[in-house]
C-alpha positions in Angstrom: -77.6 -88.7 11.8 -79.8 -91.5 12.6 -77.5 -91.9 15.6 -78.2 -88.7 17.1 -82.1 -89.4 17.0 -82.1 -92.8 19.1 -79.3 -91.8 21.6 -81.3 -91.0 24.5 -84.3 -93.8 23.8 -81.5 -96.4 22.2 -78.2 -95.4 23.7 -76.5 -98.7 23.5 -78.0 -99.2 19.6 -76.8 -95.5 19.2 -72.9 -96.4 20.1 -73.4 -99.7 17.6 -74.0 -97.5 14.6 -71.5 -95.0 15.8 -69.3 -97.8 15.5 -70.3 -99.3 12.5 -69.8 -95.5 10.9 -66.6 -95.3 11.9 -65.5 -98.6 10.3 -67.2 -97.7 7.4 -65.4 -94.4 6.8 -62.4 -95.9 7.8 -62.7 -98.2 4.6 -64.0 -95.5 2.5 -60.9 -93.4 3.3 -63.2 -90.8 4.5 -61.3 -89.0 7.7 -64.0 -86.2 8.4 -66.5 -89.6 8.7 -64.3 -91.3 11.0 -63.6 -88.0 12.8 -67.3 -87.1 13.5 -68.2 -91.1 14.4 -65.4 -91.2 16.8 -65.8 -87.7 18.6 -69.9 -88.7 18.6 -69.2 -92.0 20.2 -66.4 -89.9 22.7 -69.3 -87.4 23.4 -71.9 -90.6 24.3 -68.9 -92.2 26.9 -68.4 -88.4 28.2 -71.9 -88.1 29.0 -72.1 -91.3 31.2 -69.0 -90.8 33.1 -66.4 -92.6 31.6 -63.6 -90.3 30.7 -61.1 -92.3 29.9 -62.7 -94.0 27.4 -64.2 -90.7 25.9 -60.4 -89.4 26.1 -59.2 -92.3 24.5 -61.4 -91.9 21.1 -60.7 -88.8 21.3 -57.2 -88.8 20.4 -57.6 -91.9 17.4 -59.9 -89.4 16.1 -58.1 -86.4 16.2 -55.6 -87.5 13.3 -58.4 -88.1 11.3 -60.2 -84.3 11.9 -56.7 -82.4 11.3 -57.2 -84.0 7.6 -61.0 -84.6 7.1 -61.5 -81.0 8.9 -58.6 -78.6 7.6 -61.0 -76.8 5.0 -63.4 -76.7 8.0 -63.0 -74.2 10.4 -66.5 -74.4 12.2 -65.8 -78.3 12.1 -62.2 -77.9 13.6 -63.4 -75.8 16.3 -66.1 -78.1 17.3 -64.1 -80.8 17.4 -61.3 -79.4 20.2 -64.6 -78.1 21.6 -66.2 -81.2 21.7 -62.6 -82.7 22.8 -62.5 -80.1 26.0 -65.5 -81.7 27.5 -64.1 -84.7 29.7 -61.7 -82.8 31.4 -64.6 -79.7 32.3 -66.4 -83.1 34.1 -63.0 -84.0 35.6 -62.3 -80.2 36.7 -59.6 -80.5 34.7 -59.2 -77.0 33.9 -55.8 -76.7 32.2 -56.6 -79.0 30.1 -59.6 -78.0 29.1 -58.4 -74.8 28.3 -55.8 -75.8 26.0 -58.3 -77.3 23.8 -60.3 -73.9 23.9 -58.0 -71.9 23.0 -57.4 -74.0 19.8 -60.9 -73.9 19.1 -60.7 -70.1 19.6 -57.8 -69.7 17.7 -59.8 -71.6 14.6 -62.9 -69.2 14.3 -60.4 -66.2 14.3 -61.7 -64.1 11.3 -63.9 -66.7 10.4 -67.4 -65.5 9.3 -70.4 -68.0 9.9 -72.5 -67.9 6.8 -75.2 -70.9 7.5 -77.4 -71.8 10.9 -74.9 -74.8 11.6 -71.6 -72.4 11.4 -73.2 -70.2 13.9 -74.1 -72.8 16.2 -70.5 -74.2 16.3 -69.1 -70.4 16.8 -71.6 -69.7 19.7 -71.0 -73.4 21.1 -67.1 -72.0 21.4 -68.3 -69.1 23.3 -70.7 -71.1 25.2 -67.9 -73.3 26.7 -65.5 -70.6 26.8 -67.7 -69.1 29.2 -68.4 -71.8 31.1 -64.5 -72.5 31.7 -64.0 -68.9 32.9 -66.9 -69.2 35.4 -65.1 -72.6 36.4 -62.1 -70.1 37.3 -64.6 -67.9 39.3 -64.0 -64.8 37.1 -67.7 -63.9 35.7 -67.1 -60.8 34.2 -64.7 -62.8 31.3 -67.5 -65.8 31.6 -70.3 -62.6 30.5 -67.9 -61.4 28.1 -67.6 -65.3 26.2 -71.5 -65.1 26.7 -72.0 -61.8 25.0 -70.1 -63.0 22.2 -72.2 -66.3 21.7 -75.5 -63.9 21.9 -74.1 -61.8 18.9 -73.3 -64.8 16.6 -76.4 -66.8 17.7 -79.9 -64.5 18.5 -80.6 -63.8 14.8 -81.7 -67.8 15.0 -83.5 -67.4 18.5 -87.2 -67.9 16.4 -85.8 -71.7 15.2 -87.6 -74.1 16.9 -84.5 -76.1 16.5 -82.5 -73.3 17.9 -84.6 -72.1 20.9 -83.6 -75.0 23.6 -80.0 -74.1 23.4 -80.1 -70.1 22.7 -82.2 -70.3 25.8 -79.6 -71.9 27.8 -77.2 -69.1 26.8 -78.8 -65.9 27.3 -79.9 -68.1 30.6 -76.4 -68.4 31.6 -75.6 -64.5 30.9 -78.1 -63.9 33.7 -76.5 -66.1 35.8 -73.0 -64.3 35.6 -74.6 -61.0 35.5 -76.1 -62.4 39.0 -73.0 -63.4 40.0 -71.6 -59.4 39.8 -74.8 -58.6 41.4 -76.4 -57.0 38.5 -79.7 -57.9 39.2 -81.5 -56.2 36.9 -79.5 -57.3 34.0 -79.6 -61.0 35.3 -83.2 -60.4 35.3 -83.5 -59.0 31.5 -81.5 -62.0 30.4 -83.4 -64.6 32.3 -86.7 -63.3 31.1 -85.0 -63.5 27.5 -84.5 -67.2 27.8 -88.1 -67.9 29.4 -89.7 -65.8 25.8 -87.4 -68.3 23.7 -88.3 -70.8 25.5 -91.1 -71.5 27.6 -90.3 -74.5 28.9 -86.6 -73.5 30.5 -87.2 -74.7 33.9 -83.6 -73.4 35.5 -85.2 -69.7 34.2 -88.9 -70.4 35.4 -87.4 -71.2 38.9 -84.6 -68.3 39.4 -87.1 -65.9 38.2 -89.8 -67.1 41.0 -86.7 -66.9 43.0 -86.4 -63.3 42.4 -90.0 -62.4 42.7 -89.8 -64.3 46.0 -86.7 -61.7 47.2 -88.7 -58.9 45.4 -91.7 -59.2 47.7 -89.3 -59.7 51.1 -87.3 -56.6 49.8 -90.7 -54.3 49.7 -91.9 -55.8 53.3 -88.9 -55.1 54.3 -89.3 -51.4 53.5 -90.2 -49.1 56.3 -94.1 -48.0 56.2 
């Protein structure tokens, strides 16, 4: 946990611990521990652009989550999640659906009881949705999104919550843009500015809109 914390002031010091977790658990006999050290440090390499070796610990940790995460659904599902991300920056698309639909397939008839199982379900939908408007087809994309809005909203008051449920009914007004349903883009967008106030991608396509509002009405014929 002390990991996360430092990983954007202390990113190098971050991957030491993530490390040093990872041998630890190893010794311990602890696979969920060596799982959830290896797919962090993955997720630190992923986010600085090197795939390969984000791939790489991927696969020595999945072993390790089949075991430490079979009783685990959420976890399970997170972890192919997680596991999908490289090949999304790579445009990989195949790929990363593959790993998707395995997530999927582990929250089938699952039912989220506590704040961290629901944030794992909507993560799934999240990513679903952003795979499908990868493919260019929005309407499945809104669909994913939808779902992630169900399982998620109740927690939209969480301060720890509101960055991220932000981001998700922002992207439903982005695909409800992208079938030109304005109004409904607009509804969602305003959403994610009331959760939170400082989502700048939702303070700057609402101004956008405002801005073709006010062209629209001069537009109009006096």
């Amino acid at each position: 946990e002390y990991a996360k914390t430092i990983q954007k002031s202390k990113p190098d010091s971050a991957i030491l611990l993530l490390y040093d977790a990872a041998k630890k658990s190893i010794y311990l006999d602890y696979d969920a521990g060596v799982a959830a050290a290896l797919a962090n440090l993955a997720n630190r390499y992923a986010i600085h652009g090197r795939y390969d070796i984000a791939k790489v610990l991927y696969k020595k940790a999945y072993p390790f989550a089949t075991r430490g995460f079979k009783n685990d659904k959420d976890l399970m599902a997170m972890f192919y999640t997680n596991l999908s991300y490289p090949y999304h920056y790579l445009h990989d698309l195949d790929s990363m659906a593959f790993w998707l639909y395995k997530a999927e397939k582990e929250i089938l008839g699952f039912n989220p009881i506590t704040q961290q199982q629901h944030g794992h379900v909507a993560s799934v939908y999240n990513t679903m949705a952003a795979l499908w408007a990868d493919l260019e087809d929005f309407r499945t994309a809104l669909n994913y999104s939808k779902k992630a809005i169900a399982v998620i909203s109740q927690y939209k008051k969480e301060r720890n919550m509101a960055r991220r449920i932000s981001q998700i009914y922002f992207n439903a007004g982005v695909f409800h843009s992208r079938l030109d349903a304005v109004d409904s883009a607009r509804y969602y967008f305003n959403i994610a500015l009331e959760i939170d106030p400082g989502n700048s991608s939702a303070i700057a396509t609402l101004a956008e809109l405002h801005i073709d509002d006010n062209r629209a009405q001069k537009a109009l014929p006096m």
